[in-house]
C-alpha positions as CSV (number, residue, x, y, z in Angstrom):
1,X,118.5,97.3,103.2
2,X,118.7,100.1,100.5
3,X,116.2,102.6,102.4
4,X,113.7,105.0,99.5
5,X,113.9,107.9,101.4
6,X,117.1,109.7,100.4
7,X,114.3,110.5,97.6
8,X,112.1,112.4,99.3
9,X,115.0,115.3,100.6
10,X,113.4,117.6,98.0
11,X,110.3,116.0,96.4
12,X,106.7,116.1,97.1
13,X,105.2,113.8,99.6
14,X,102.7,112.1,97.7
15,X,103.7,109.4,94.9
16,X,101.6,109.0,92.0
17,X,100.4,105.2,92.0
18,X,99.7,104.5,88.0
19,X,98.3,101.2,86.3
20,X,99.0,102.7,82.5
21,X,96.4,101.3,79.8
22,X,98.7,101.9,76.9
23,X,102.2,102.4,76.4
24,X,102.1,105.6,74.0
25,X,100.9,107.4,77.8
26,X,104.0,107.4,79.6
27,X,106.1,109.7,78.4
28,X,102.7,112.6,78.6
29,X,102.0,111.4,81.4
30,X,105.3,111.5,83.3
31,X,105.9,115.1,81.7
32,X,102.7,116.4,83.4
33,X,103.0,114.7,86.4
34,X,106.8,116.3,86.6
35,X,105.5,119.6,85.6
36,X,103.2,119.5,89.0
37,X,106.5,118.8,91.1
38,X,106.0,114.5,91.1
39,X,109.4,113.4,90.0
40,X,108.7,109.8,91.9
41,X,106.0,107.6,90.5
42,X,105.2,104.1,90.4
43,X,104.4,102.0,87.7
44,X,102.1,99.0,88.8
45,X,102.5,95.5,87.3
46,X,99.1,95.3,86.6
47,X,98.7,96.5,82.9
48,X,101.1,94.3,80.5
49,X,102.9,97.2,79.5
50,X,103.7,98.4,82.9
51,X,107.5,97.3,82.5
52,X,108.2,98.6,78.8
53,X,106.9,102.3,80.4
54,X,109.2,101.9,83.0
55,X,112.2,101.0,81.0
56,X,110.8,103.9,78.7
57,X,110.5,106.8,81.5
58,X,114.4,105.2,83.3
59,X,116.4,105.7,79.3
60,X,114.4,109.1,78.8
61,X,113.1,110.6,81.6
62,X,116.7,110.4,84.0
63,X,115.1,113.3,86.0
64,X,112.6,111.4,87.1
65,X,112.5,108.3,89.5
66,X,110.4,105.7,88.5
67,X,109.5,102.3,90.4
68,X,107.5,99.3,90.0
69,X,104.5,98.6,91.7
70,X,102.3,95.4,92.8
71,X,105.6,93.0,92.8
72,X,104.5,90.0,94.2
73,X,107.8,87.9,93.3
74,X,111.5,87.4,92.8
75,X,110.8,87.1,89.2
76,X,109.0,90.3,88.4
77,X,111.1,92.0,90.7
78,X,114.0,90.9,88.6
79,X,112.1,91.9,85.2
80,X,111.5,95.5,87.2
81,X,115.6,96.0,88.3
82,X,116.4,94.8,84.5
83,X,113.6,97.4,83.3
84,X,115.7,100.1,85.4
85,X,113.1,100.6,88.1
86,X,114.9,102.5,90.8
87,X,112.7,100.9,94.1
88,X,110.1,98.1,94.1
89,X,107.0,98.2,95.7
90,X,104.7,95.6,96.9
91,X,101.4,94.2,98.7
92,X,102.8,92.1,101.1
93,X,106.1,90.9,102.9
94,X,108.5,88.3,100.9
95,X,112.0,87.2,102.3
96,X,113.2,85.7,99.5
97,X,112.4,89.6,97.6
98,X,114.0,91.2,101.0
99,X,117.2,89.4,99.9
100,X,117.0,89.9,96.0
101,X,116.3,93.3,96.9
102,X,119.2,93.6,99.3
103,X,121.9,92.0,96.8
104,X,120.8,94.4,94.2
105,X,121.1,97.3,96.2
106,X,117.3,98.2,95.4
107,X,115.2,99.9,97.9
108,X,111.7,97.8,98.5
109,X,109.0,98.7,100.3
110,X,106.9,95.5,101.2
111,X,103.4,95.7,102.3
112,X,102.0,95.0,105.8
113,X,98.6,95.8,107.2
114,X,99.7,94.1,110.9
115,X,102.0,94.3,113.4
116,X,103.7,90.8,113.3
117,X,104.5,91.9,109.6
118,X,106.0,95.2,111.0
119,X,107.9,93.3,113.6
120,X,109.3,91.1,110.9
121,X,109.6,93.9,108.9
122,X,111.7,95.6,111.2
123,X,113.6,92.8,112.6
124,X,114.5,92.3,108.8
125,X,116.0,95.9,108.6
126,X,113.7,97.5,106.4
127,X,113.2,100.8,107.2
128,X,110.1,101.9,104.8
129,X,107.0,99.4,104.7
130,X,103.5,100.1,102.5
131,X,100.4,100.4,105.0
132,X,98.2,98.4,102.6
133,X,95.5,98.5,102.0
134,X,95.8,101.5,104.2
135,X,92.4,102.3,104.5
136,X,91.2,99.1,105.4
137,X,94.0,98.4,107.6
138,X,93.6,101.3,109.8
139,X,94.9,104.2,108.4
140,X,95.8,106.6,110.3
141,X,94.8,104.7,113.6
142,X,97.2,102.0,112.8
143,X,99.8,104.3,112.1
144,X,99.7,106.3,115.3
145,X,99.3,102.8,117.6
146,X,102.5,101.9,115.8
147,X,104.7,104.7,116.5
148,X,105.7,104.5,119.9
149,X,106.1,100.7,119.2
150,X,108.4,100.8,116.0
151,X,109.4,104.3,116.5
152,X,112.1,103.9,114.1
153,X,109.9,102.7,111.3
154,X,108.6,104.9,108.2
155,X,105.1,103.9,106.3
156,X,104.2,104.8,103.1
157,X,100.7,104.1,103.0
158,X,98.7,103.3,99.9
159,X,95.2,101.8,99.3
160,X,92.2,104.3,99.9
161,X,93.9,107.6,100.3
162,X,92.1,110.6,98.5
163,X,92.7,114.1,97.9
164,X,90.8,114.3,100.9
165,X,92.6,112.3,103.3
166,X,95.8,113.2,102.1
167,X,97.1,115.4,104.5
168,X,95.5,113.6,107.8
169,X,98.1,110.9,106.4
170,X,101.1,113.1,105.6
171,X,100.6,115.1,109.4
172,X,102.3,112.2,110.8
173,X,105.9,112.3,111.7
174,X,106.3,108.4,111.1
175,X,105.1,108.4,107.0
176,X,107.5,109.0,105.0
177,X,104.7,109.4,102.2
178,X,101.6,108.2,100.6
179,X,100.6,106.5,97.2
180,X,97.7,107.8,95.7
181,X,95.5,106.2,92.1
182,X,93.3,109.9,92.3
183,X,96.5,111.6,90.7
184,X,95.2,109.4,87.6
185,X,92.2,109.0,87.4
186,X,91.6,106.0,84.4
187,X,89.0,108.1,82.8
188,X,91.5,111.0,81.9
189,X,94.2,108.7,81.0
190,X,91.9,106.6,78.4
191,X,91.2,110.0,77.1
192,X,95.1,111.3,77.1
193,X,93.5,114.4,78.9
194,X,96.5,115.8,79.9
195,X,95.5,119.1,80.7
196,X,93.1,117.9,83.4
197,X,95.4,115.5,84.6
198,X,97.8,118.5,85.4
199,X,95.0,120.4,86.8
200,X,94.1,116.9,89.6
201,X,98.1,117.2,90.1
202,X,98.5,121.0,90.5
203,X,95.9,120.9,93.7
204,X,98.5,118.4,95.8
């Protein structure tokens, strides 16, 4: 399996998790993001323009590394790969995405918030999995009961994380990063404050 974190070697820790409103926002927003250092985002399936932003940010944004978010099938992760998303992202644990995934060469990082679904995870070779909803699912706790169990696995956690809690997440050696909404907030982006935006950004 096609593993995400050769894109970490010189990148922030923390990836921006973004359900756009309107398509006329990506480009602003990924230019202020990438001014603040975040050259990795996700775009979540939730907003119906979600893949049209990513296909926008892949053909004119190259710098940047964009992936899809909240990919809950073979199909949509099929509209993400021909939307040139570079890794997938989703809630929960799907074999038949594993092996889409794996023919396309495409990193994914499935969700899990136990540790049958690590176990399967990792007996599946995947080297990343999402902590989700992290919060909820233990956070940090869950993490650290993990470690000397799947010592060879990475989580990415995502689902409750703050500004806050950030760094009680990234301290561990066994996440690889963290997702995190607060990067944009849906106030600021309904009122294309970019300026603010990049100040929310600059602090991380």
């Amino acid at each position: 399996m096609e593993s995400i974190t050769p894109f970490f070697a010189n990148n922030k820790k923390i990836v921006p998790v973004i359900a756009l409103p309107e398509l006329d926002m990506a480009l602003p927003l990924a230019d202020t993001l990438a001014a603040c250092g975040f050259t990795i985002l996700e775009i979540t399936l939730r907003t119906p323009c979600a893949l049209d932003a990513i296909r926008q940010i892949a053909r004119e944004r190259p710098a940047i590394k964009v992936g899809a978010g909240t990919v809950k099938n073979v199909a949509q992760l099929q509209a993400a790969e021909d939307a040139g998303a570079q890794f997938i992202v989703s809630p929960g644990l799907d074999l038949a995405m594993v092996s889409k995934a794996r023919s396309a060469k495409l990193p994914l990082v499935p969700g899990i918030m136990t540790a049958t679904e690590l176990m399967q995870a990792e007996n599946e070779g995947i080297p990343v999995v999402k902590l989700f909803p992290a919060t909820l699912a233990g956070g940090t706790d869950f993490i650290d009961a993990m470690k000397p169990v799947f010592p060879g696995m990475l989580f990415f956690p995502t689902g409750g994380i703050n500004e806050e809690s950030a760094a009680e997440f990234l301290a561990r050696e066994n996440v690889l990063c963290i997702g995190g909404s607060w990067l944009t907030p849906a106030r600021l982006m309904q009122q294309r404050d970019w300026p603010k935006i990049h100040e929310v950004a600059s602090r991380c």
